[in-house]
Structures are given as C-alpha cells and as structure tokens.
BAGU-771350 format. One record per residue (C-alpha): residue in three letters; x, y, z. Coordinates in steps of 0.001 Angstrom, whole numbers, padded with zeros to 6 digits, always signed. Layout:
# residues N
ALAXYZ ...
//
This chain:
# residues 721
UNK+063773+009350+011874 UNK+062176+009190+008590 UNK+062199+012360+006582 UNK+057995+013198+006328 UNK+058065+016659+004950 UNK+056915+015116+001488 UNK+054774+012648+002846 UNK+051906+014634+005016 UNK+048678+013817+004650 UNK+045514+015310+005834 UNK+042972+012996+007498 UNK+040925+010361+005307 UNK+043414+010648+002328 UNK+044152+007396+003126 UNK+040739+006644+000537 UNK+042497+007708-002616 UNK+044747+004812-001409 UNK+041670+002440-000949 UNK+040426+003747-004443 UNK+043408+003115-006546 UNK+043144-000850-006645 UNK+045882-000896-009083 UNK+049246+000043-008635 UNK+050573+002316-011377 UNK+053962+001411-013050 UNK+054547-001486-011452 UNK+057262-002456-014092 UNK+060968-002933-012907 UNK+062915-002524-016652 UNK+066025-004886-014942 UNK+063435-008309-014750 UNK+064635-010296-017749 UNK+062201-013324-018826 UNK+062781-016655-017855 UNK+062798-019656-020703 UNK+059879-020933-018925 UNK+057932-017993-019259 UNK+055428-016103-021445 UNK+055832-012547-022011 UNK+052453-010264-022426 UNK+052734-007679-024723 UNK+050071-004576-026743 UNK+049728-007754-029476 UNK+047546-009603-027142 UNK+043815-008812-026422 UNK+041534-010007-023789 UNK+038774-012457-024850 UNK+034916-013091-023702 UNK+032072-014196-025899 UNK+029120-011801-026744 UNK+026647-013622-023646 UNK+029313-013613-020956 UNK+027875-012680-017577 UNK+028490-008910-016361 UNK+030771-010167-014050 UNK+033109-011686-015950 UNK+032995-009098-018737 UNK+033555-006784-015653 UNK+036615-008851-014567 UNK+037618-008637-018824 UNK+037555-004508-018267 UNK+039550-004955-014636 UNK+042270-006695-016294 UNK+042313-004398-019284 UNK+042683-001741-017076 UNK+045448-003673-015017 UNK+047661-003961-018136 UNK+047142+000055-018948 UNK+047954+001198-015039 UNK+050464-001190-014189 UNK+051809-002619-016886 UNK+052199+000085-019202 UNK+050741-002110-022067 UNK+047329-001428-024366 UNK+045426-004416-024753 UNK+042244-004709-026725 UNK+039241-006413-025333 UNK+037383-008639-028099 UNK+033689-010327-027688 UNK+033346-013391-029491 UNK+030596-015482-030727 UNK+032129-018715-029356 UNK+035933-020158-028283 UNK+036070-022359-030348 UNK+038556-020691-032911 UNK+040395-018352-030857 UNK+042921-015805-032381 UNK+046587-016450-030986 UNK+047804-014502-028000 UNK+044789-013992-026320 UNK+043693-014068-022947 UNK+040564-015696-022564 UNK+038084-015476-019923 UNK+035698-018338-019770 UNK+033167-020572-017128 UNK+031862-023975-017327 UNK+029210-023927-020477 UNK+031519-021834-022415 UNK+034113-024297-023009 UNK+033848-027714-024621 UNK+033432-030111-021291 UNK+036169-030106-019010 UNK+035773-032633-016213 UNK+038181-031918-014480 UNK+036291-028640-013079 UNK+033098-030514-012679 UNK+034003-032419-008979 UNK+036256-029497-007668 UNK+035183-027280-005446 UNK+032129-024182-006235 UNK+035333-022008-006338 UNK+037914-023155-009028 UNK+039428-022403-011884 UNK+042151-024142-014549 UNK+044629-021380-014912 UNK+046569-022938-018768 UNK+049602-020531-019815 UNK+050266-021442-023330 UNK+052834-019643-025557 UNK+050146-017972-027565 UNK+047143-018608-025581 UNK+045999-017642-021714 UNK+043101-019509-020878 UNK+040846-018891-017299 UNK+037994-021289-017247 UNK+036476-020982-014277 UNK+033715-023584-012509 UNK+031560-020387-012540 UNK+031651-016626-012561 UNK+032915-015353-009683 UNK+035667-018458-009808 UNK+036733-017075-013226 UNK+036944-013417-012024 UNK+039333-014762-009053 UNK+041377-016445-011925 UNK+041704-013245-013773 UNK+042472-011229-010206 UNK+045274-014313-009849 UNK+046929-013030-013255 UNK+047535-009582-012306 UNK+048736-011121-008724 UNK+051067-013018-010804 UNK+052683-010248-012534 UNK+052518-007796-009610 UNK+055145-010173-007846 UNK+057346-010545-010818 UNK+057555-006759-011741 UNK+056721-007413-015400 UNK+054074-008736-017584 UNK+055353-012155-017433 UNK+053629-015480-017132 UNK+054943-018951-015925 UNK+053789-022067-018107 UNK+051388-024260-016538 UNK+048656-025764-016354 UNK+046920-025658-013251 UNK+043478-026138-011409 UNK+043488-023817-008117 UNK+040830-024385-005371 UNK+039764-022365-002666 UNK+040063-023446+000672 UNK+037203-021189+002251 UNK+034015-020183+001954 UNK+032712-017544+002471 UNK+035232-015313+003525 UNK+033838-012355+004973 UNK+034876-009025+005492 UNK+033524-005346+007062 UNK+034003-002271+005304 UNK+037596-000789+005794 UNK+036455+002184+003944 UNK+034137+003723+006086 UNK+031507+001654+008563 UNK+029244+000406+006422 UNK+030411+002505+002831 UNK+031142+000486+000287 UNK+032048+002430-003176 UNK+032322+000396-006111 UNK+036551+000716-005761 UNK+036818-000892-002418 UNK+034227-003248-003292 UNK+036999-004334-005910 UNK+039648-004309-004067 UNK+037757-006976-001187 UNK+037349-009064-004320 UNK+041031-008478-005375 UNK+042007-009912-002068 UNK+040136-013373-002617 UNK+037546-012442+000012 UNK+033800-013219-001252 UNK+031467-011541+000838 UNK+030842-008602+002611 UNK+029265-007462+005932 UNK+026728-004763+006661 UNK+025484-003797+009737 UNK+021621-004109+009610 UNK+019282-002010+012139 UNK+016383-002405+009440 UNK+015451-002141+006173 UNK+017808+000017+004376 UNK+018811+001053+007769 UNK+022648+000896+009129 UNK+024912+002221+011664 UNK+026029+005109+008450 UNK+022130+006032+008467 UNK+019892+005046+005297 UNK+021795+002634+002854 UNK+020025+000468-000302 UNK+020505-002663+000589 UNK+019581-004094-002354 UNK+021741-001491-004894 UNK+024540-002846-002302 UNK+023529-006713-003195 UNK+023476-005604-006872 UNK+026742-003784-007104 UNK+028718-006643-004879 UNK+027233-008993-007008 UNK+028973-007350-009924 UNK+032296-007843-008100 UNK+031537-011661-007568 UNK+030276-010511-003797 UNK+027735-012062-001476 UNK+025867-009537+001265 UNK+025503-010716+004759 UNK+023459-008667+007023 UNK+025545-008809+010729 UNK+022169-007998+012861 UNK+021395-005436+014847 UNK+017484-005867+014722 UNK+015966-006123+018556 UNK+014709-009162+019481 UNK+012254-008476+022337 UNK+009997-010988+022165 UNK+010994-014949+023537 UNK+009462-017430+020972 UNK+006867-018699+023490 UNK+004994-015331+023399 UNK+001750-014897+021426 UNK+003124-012345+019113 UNK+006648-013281+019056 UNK+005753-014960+015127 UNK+004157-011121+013828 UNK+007454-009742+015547 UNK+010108-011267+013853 UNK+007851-010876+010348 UNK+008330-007435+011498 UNK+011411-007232+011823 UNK+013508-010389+010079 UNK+010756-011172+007682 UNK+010596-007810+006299 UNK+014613-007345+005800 UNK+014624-010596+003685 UNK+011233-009805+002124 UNK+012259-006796+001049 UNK+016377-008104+000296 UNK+015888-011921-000850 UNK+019035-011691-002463 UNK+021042-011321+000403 UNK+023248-014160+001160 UNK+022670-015050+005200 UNK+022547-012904+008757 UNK+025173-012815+011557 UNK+023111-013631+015047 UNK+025484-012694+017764 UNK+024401-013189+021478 UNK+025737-008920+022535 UNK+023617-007751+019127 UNK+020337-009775+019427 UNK+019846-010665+022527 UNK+016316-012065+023927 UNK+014518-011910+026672 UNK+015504-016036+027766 UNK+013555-017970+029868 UNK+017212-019350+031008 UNK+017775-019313+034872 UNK+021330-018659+034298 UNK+020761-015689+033293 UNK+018750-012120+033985 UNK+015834-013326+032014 UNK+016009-009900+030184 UNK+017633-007903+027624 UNK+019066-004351+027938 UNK+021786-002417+030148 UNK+019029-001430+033201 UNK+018691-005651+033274 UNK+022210-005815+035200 UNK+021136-004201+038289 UNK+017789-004139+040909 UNK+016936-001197+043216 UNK+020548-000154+042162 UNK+022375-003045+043216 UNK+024714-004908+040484 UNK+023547-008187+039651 UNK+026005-011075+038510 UNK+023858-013107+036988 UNK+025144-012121+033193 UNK+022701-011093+030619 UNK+021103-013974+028270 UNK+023135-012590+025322 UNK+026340-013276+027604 UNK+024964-016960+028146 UNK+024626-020519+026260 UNK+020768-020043+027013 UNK+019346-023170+026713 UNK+016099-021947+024460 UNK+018427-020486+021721 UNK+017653-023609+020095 UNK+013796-022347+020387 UNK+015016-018931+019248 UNK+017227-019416+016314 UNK+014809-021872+014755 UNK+011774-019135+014291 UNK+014419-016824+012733 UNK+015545-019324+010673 UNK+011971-020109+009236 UNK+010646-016411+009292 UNK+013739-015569+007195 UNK+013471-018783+004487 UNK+009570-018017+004146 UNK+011499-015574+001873 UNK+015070-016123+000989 UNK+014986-020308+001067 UNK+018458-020351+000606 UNK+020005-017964+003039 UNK+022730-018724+005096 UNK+021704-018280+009111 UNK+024918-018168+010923 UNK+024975-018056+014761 UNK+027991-017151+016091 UNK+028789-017941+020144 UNK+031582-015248+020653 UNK+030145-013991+024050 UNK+029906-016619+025925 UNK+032940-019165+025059 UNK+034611-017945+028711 UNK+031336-020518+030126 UNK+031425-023950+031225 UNK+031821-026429+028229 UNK+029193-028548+029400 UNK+026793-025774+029176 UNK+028452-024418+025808 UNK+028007-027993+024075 UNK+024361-028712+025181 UNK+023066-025663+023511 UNK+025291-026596+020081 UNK+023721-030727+020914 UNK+020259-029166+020469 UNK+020326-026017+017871 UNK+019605-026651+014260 UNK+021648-028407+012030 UNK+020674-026985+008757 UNK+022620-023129+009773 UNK+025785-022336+010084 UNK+027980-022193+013424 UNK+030857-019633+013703 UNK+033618-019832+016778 UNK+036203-017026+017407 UNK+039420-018955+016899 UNK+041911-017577+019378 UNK+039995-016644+022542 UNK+039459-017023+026063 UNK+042674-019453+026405 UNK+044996-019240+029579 UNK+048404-017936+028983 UNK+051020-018981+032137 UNK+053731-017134+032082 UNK+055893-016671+035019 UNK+053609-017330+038057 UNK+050550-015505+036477 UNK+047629-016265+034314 UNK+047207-014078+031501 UNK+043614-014911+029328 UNK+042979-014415+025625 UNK+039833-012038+026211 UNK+039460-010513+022596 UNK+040533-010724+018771 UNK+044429-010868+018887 UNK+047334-012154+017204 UNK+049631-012472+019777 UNK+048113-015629+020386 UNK+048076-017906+017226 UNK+045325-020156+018262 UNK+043196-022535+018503 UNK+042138-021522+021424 UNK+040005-024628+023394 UNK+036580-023313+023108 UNK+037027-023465+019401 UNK+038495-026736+019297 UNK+035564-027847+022067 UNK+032354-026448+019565 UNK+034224-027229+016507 UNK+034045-031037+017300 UNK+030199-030983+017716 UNK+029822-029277+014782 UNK+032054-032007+012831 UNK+030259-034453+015157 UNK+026500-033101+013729 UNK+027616-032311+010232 UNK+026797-028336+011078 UNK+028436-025882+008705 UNK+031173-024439+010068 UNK+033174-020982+010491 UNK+035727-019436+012477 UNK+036241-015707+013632 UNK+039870-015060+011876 UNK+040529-011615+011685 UNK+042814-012691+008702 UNK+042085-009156+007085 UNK+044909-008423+008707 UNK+043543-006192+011720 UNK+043050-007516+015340 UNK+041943-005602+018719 UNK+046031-005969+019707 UNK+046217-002154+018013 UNK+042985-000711+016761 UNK+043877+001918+014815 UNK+046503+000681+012606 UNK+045235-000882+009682 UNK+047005-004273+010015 UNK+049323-006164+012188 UNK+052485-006366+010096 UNK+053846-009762+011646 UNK+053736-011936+008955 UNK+054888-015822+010163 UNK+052994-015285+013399 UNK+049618-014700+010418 UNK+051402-017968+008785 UNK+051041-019473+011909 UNK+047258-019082+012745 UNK+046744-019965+008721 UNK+048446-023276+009644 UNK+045718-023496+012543 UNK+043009-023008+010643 UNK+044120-025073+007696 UNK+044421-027799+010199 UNK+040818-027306+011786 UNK+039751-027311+007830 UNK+041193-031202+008021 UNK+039630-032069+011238 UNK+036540-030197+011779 UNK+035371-029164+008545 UNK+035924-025453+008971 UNK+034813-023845+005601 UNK+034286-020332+006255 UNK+035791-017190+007537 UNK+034849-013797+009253 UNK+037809-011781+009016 UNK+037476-008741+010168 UNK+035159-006694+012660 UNK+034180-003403+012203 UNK+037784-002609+012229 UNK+037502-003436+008510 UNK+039826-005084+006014 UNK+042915-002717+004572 UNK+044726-004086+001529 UNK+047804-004909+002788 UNK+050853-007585+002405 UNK+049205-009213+004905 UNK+045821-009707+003195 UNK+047934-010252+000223 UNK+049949-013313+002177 UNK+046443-015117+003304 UNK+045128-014639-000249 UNK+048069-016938-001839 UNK+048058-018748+001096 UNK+043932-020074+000795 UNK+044049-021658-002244 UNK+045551-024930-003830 UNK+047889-026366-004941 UNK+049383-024537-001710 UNK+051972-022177-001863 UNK+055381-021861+000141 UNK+054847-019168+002236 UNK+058677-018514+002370 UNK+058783-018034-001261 UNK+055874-015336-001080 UNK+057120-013379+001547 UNK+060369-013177-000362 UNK+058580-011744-003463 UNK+056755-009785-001464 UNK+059887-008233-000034 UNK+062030-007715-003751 UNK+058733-006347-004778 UNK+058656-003575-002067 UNK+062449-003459-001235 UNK+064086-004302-004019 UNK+066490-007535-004031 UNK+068859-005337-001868 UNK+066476-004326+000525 UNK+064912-007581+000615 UNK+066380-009214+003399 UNK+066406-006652+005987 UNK+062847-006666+005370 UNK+062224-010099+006179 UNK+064394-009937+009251 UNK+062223-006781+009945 UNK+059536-009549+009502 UNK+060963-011933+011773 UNK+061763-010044+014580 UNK+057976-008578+014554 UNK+056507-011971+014565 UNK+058433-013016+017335 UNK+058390-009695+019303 UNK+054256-010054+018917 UNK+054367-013035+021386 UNK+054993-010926+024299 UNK+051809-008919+023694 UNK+048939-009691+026418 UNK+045589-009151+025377 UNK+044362-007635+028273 UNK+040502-005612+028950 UNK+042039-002707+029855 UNK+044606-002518+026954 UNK+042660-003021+024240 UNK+039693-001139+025179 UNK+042722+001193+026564 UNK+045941+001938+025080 UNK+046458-000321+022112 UNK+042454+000281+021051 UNK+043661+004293+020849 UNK+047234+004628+020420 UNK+049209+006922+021789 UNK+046440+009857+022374 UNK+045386+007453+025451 UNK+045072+010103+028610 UNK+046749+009338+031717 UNK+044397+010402+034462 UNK+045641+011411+038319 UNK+043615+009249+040092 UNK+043175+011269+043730 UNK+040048+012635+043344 UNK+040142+016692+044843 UNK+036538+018040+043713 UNK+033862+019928+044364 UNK+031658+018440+041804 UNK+031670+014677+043025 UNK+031928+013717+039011 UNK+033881+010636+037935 UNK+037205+011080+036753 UNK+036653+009205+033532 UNK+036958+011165+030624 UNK+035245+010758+027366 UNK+037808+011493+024051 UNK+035656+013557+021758 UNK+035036+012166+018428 UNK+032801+012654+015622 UNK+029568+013273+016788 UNK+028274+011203+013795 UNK+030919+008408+014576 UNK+029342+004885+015223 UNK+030922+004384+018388 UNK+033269+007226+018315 UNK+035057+006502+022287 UNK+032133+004830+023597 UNK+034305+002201+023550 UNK+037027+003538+024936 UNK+037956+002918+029026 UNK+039641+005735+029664 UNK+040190+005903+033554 UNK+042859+002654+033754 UNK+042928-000129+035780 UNK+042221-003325+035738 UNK+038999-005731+034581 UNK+039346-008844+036883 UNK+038435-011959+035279 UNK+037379-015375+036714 UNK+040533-016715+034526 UNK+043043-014349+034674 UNK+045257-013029+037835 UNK+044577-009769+039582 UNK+045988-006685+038190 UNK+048307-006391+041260 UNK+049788-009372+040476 UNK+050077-009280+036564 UNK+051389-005749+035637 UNK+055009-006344+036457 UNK+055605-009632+034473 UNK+053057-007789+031962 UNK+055327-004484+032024 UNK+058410-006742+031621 UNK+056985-008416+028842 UNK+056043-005500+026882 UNK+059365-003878+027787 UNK+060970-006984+025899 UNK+059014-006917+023228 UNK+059197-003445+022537 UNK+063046-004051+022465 UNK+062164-006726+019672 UNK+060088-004461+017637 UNK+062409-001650+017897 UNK+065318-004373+016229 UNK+062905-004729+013380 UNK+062204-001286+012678 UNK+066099-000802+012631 UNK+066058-003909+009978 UNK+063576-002189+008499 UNK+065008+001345+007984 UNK+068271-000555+006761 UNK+065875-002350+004095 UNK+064452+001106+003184 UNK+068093+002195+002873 UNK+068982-000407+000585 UNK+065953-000217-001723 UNK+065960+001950-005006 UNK+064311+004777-004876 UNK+061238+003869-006693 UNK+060379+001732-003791 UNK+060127+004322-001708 UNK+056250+004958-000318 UNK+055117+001752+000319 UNK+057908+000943+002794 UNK+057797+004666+004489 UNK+054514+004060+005248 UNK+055045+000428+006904 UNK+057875+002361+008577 UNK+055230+004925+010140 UNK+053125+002185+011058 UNK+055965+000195+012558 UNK+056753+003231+014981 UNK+053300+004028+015551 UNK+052763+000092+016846 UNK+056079+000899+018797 UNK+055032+004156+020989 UNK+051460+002339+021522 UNK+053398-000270+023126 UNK+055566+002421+025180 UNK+051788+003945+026282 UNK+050799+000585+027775 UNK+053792+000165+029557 UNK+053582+003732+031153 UNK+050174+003358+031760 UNK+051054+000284+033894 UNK+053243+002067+035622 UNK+051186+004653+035930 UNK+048584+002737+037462 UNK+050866+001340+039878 UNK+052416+004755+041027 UNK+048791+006017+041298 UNK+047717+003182+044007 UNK+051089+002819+046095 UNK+050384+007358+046520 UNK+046946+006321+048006 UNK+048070+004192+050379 UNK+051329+005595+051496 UNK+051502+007087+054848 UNK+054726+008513+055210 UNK+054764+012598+053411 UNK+058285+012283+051955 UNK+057475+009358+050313 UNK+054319+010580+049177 UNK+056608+013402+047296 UNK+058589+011463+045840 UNK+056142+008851+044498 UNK+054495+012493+043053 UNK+057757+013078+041523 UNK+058209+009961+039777 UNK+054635+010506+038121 UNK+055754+013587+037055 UNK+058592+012535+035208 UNK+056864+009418+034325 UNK+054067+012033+032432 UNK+056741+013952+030739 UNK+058062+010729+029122 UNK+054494+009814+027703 UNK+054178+013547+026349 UNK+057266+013111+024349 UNK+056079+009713+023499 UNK+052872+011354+022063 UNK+054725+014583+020369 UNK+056658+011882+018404 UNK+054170+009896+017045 UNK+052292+013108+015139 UNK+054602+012541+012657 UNK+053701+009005+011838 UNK+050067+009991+011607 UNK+050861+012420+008999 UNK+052439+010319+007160 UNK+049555+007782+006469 UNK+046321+008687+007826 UNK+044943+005934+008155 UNK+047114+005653+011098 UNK+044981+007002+014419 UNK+041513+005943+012658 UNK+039435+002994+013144 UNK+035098+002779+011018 UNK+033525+002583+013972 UNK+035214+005353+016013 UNK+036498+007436+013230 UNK+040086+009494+013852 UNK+040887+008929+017851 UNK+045092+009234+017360 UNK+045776+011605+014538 UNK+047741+014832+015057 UNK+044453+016727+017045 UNK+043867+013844+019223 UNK+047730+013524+019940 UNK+047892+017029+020944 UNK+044505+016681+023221 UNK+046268+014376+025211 UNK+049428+016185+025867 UNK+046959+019123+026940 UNK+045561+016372+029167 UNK+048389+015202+030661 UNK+050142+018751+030454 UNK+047183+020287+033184 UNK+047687+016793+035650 UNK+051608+018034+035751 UNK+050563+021184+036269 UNK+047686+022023+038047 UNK+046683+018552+039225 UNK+049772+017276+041114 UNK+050625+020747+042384 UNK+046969+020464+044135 UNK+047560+017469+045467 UNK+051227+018268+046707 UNK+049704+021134+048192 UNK+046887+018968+050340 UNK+050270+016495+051253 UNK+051276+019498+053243 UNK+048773+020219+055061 UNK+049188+020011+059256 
//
C-alpha cells in the first residue's frame, strides 16, 4: 500500500493536471550528449518571419514556453523578414511558401513536415500550418524522452498516417479551454468533437460554436459537430426540405467553418419507411397498448432509405459549408445481417465519409460459451468482421473511410479511469488498423466517446506510433519507462506492462458489466433481489449524480443480471467461465501492480508522482475487476435462494451472501484511497464523479442496510410455519 497522505486530492483537481501541458523540470543532470547529437542551449532563439500565420507563431510561443518550463533554458523568439539569411543556432519554424521550393513536401501527404537537425540550425518546414505546428510539438516530444535539450541529427520527412483524428473533450463534456485544446494538439490528434443540440446549443448548455472553431483553429484544430439535432421528418414528406434548413441548414449557416457532422443511427434517428423496423422514432415507439415490440427502432436498423436520408442532409448542409465533411457512422446496427448491412453502404452516397467501430460485435469462444464484443473495448484487439465486411465496400466504392478507435486511450472496459494502461495490447489494435490503412483505405479516426481523451503514455504511444518513417514501438515504450522510472525502475515497469496487456485478454465485454461494474467502479451497489414491499416499486436504484450531469447514472444498470443477446450464451451458462476468467486475470493484473510497485521502488525520487498515480489507477482497475466478479456471484447466489426449497439451505445460501457483501465493502473501503490520490479516478464527462470517496461510501451504506436490515427480513419470512 502506497503511502497517500501527501497525495490527496479533492475532486476535479485533476484539471490543473489537464492545464499544465508542459511538464516542469523535465531535465535529468546525469544524460550526457551523444556525438550524434545537438545540444540546445539560452544562445539559440526561435525563428518565424514577420507574415507567419497565428498558428505557427502560436506554435513559436508554445515552444518558447517549452524550453522555459521544462527545459530550464531562455530562448528568444525573433520575426524575420525572410529565411533566407538565417542567424546560426536557430530554430526555425517555416511552411511551404516560406522556404525556397522543396519538392520533396509537395507529393507527401496534407500532413508533413521535413524535420533537418543541423549543428547550428533546426529547421521545421512544414507542407502547411498545422503540419509545421505538429513538427514543433515533435521537438519538445523529442527532448521529453531524452531528459535534456538534446537533438539527434537528421534529416527527415514525417507523414501522418490519419486523418482526421478525432477526439471528445476529456476536460469536461463539451468544455474546451484553450489549455486542453493544446494539449489534444500536443497529442497529434486534429480535430475535436462537440455535441450539437442546435445552434450554440450543447449537452454543457449555451456554447459559441464559432469562438470554439476560432480558438481550435488557433491550435491547428478542426470542429466536428457529433449530432444531436431531431430528425422527425422522412425525406418524402412535404416539409421535410424547410425542416432540415431548420435545423442542419441553420447550424452550418450560422458555423460554415466547421469541419463535418457525426450522423449516428441512436442520435438522429428518422421516422423510416423501412419494414424492418418500427417505422418511428422515440422510446414510446418500442411498445403498443403496452406490449414490447421486437421489431428494433429504425436508428437500430440498416434502413434501406438512409440512402434517401443522408443525401438531403448532405445537400442542406453544403448549400452552406461546400466543403464539409458528412460522416455517417453505422455503430448501432453492425450486430444485423451483412446482407442487409452492405445494401444500404451499395446505395448511400459516395462523396461522405463512412465510419465503422473497429472491434465490435465479434464472437469470442471460450470454453463451451459464446462471449460477444457488444461495446468499445480493448480486451479485444480487433478487427472485428463487421468492420472488415463495410470496410471492403467502402474500398470497393472509393468512400472515405474511418474507424471507431478509442485510441485516446479510454474504452467502455472501465469507464471511469482515464485510460487503459495496457500498452502492447494498444500496439496490437494500432497494428490492426495500420493494416486496414493498407487494405481498405482507412484514413481517419474517432478516438474517443464522450469518455474523452486524457493525456496519457498511452496517447503518447499512438502519437509516435501514427506517423512515418514508423517507429519501434519497443524502443518507445522503453523511453517511456527510463523517463517515468528511471533506468532502474525501467524494467519492472515494462513487465508491469506486459503482464497488463496480457491479463486484459481475459476481460469480457459484457451489457451488464460495462453499463454495470466496470462503467462505475467499485461504488457499483449490490442489490438483494427478493422483493419484501409494500410499495410494489422496482428494486433498481438510481446512483445520484450531479443534477446538471449529462447523463449522470442514466446510464447506469444498476439492478444486475444479465442482457441476453442473439450472439452470446445465456447468463446461466456464461458467468462461471466468465467469473473464472476474471479471477485469472485479476491474478495477472495483481503480478503487474507488484512489478509495478518494485519499479516505483527502484526509481529516484524525482520520479515519483507520475508512477503513484498509474499505481492508484492500477489498483483502482484491480478492485473494479474484484466488483464484477462478486457481482457474478452475487447474481448467482441471489437466483439459486429463489428457487431453493429446502429452509437450511436457504440459510446458508443467506449466509454466504452475507459474507460475500462484507468482502465487496472492504473491497470498496480500499479503493477511497486511490480516488484521492488522482481524481480523475471515479469520474467520467458525461456522468461526472460516480466512484470517488462519497460515492464509495454510498455504496457501503447500500450494501451495509441489505446485511442488515434486508437479509434479516428475509431470514425472518424463511421461518415462517
């Protein structure tokens, strides 16, 4: 156990964190210079000429700033009239037009630079802008790994592989300060995502879209608008055209500058003429005169006049913003017949963009039962075959496309942490995608949902990772590791590393865990499921939350047990090869935090915060997976007591859920610790805090009155003759 009594912090601290985007004193005094490096010293200054564009003088003032906070080192920042006679040891900051021709720039990619290290000269000449900022952001990334302000020789033209890459806020749903706008940039991503319910109108309440545009655009930042705008009218209707002018039409009339729109089936559903489907939109479409009805809802289905649909958003939107980038993205229904999946894709529009979730709705055997992929995860690398299926059509029809990632670092697998820190099994989905970039075309990424994007070594590992000439990822994660753990702490780290990635495998990514126990954390209650009541209410209970929280536990299940699924094997039949294989890899995840508190041992002192905090996270990951399994087992106890016939046995199976209670309480009481430590731990945009030390202690209240007055009641009605 980690001492914490320095380390508390109260809830959203985490955001000086976000703010700081560079590391102070990064310096380690025992890094000599190599022969085949330059050294950076206060005798160099950082060059632009008088007409460079605000974002690269903006990038000129980042960097300055980089050398002050991290480096230790004063350099001056000089405008020039032109580069052509440029002072030695300067660092010059330059696109295409500002250098004499360079062809070699001229057929790369829209995002490249020539990185030159000369002994008395830096040069970044970048094919534009935002390609020169990512040059200057690749300097500091440089020098952050070597621990000094020292610069390998070369001569170099880097490419990225993607784009866009695309991001949510990990700030706050939605917020976007100027700091963490940075920092996305600092990462390599390109554009942001804002949720859009109107004009200036977002899930945080009133927002300017267009200052947003403006000040991402300063950070070398596209806008896309992920839509939540109704869409109640089906093309064929009379005023279905003055509609979506209403409604699409007047977000890009009054935001042309916005790059492109999100269109996903669950957020803009319309009323399809489809028979497959309810034929209408809404929650009160899924059932008649009170009956359910199975039919799923036409956002849930490859509707066959999406086609119709997407093409009058696409031309109300370019009436005014020609350019912007419609991107329709088929999450919801990739668990549906190819056949049906393809036809829509052989008929939609060619000249948008088509995004595919990358890892879901696969079937995972594994000892008799069928597990299915059902949401974002990493325990499952990927491709998963409904992305391989639509990616082919869209290589086939020369349609732009993207994938669903979640390379931020975050998945569903646990929602409140702010990354999964399993580095080769992220190496292994990069792989993936890097070899649907050679197949299909892929070009773009989404990675994150409104889980957000947390600046981590994991967004840190994809950043060196997408871009050319390609890095070894071994080497990286090594730096990464003498970086935070010194060279003596640096291999148990990586073993911690290791031993995480593999230990990640044995996660299912099940309905009712992650929209249960690994969504929340430990603060997950564990509700008595014999109903004694007067009141007739349902035993599910709602977490509070912010009352100004987006979702807040909305999307939360809290009364376990599980979501059948056409692909997947009952409940009954899963839980015990799914307890056994989160038992395992708990026992895996518990080896690496051992490595890992060995590493910590090892590492000077000054390396001390960083790898505390992974530590926190680390446990915190560890008791979530300790929930799910008692939960499980939970469940399990709960149905075999409402069946059992036999008194004694119902005592003892009371007993045992007793006992198996008091085990989750202590679970809970030692994971406030870890929440204090980094609190960003327990919180998640879109439901705000949900596991910090309140939440943690709610539960144990929760699970404290089924011990004690709930089970007592129940023993008591056992008795009865």
């Amino acid at each position: 156990m980690m001492e914490i009594n320095e380390m508390r912090e109260t809830n959203y601290a985490f955001r000086k964190r976000l703010n700081m985007v560079h590391q102070p004193n990064r310096v380690n005094p025992d890094v000599v210079m190599a022969s085949t490096e330059v050294a950076i010293d206060d005798s160099w200054c950082i060059a632009v000429i008088k007409h460079a564009s605000p974002l690269i003088i903006n990038a000129a003032k980042d960097l300055q700033d980089y050398f002050s906070i991290s480096m230790g080192l004063s350099l001056a920042m000089k405008f020039v009239n032109n580069l052509d006679n440029i002072s030695e040891k300067s660092i010059v900051l330059a696109e295409t037009g500002s250098l004499p021709e360079d062809a070699n720039l001229h057929t790369e990619c829209s995002r490249c630079y020539r990185l030159q290290v000369k002994d008395s000269i830096v040069m970044v000449h970048g094919r534009d802008d935002r390609s020169t900022a990512q040059g200057s952001y690749f300097l500091e990334d440089i020098m952050n790994l070597r621990e000094a302000p020292f610069l390998p020789r070369q001569d170099v033209i880097r490419k990225s592989k993607f784009s866009p890459r695309m991001t949510h806020s990990g700030w706050g749903i939605d917020q976007f300060p100027d700091a963490h706008l940075n920092a996305i940039a600092h990462a390599g991503m390109d554009a942001i995502l804002v949720f859009a319910k109107g004009v200036n109108h977002t899930t945080a309440g009133l927002v300017d879209f267009n200052d947003l545009i403006e000040r991402a655009a300063g950070y070398g930042l596209d806008v896309y608008f992920y839509s939540y705008l109704r869409s109640e009218k089906h093309p064929d209707d009379p005023d279905a055209k003055a509609f979506y002018d209403s409604t699409y039409g007047k977000l890009f009339a009054t935001c042309p500058k916005a790059k492109g729109v999100i269109l996903v089936g669950e957020s803009c559903e319309f009323p399809s003429k489809d028979e497959n489907t309810l034929q209408k939109i809404g929650g009160s479409a899924c059932y008649e005169d009170g009956i359910r009805r199975l039919k799923p809802r036409p956002g849930w289905w490859p509707c066959s006049d999406f086609p119709q649909w997407l093409k009058m958003i696409r031309d109300t939107i370019r009436r005014h913003a020609p350019q912007a980038d419609i991107v329709f993205w088929t999450y919801n229904w990739g668990w549906a017949p190819e056949e049906e999946r393809l036809r829509l894709l052989r008929t939609m529009p060619t000249d948008i963009s088509l995004q595919v979730t990358f890892e879901m709705f696969d079937q995972i055997k594994r000892e008799g039962i069928v597990n299915s992929v059902m949401d974002y995860t990493i325990a499952y690398p990927g491709p998963g075959q409904y992305f391989l299926s639509e990616a082919a059509v869209a290589n086939e029809r020369g349609i732009r496309l993207y994938a669903m990632s979640n390379t931020g670092g975050c998945t569903w697998d646990f929602g409140t942490a702010p990354y999964v820190p399993v580095p080769y099994q992220w190496l292994r989905r990069y792989q993936a995608l890097f070899e649907a970039r050679n197949n299909f075309g892929l070009c773009g990424l989404m990675e994150s949902h409104h889980f957000g994007f947390y600046p981590s070594f994991i967004s840190e590992f994809a950043k060196w990772m997408y871009w050319e000439p390609e890095s070894d990822a071994e080497t990286v994660l090594r730096k990464f590791a003498v970086r935070d753990f010194g060279e003596s702490g640096a291999d148990a780290a990586l073993d911690c590393w290791r031993n995480w990635s593999e230990a990640i495998n044995d996660l299912v990514p099940s309905n009712e865990d992650q929209y249960g126990p690994l969504r929340t954390g430990p603060s997950y209650p564990f509700i008595f499921h014999p109903d004694i009541t007067r009141t007739f209410g349902s035993k599910e209970i709602t977490i509070p939350t912010e009352p100004l929280a987006h979702f807040g536990s909305a999307i939360v299940k809290t009364l376990y047990h599980p979501y059948e699924n056409e692909g997947q094997s009952p409940g009954a039949l899963r839980y015990p090869v799914e307890i056994k294989l989160l038992k395992r890899m708990r026992q895996r995840w518990m080896q690496g935090i051992e490595k890992l508190e060995h590493a910590i041992e090892q590492a000077p002192g000054t390396k001390s915060d960083v790898p505390r905090r992974l530590l926190a996270l680390g446990w915190f990951i560890h008791n979530s997976i300790t929930s799910t399994i008692h939960i499980k087992q939970w469940w399990q106890l709960n149905m075999r007591l409402m069946v059992e016939l036999e008194r004694s046995s119902q005592n003892v199976i009371l007993d045992e859920l007793v006992a198996l209670a008091m085990a989750e309480i202590e679970n809970a009481e030692s994971t406030i610790p870890y929440v204090e430590i980094d609190s960003r731990l327990g919180w998640e945009p879109s439901m705000e805090y949900i596991c910090d030390r309140w939440h943690l202690e709610w539960k144990i209240r929760q699970v404290k009155q089924v011990i004690e007055e709930e089970i007592p009641a129940y023993r008591r009605v056992v008795c009865l003759q």
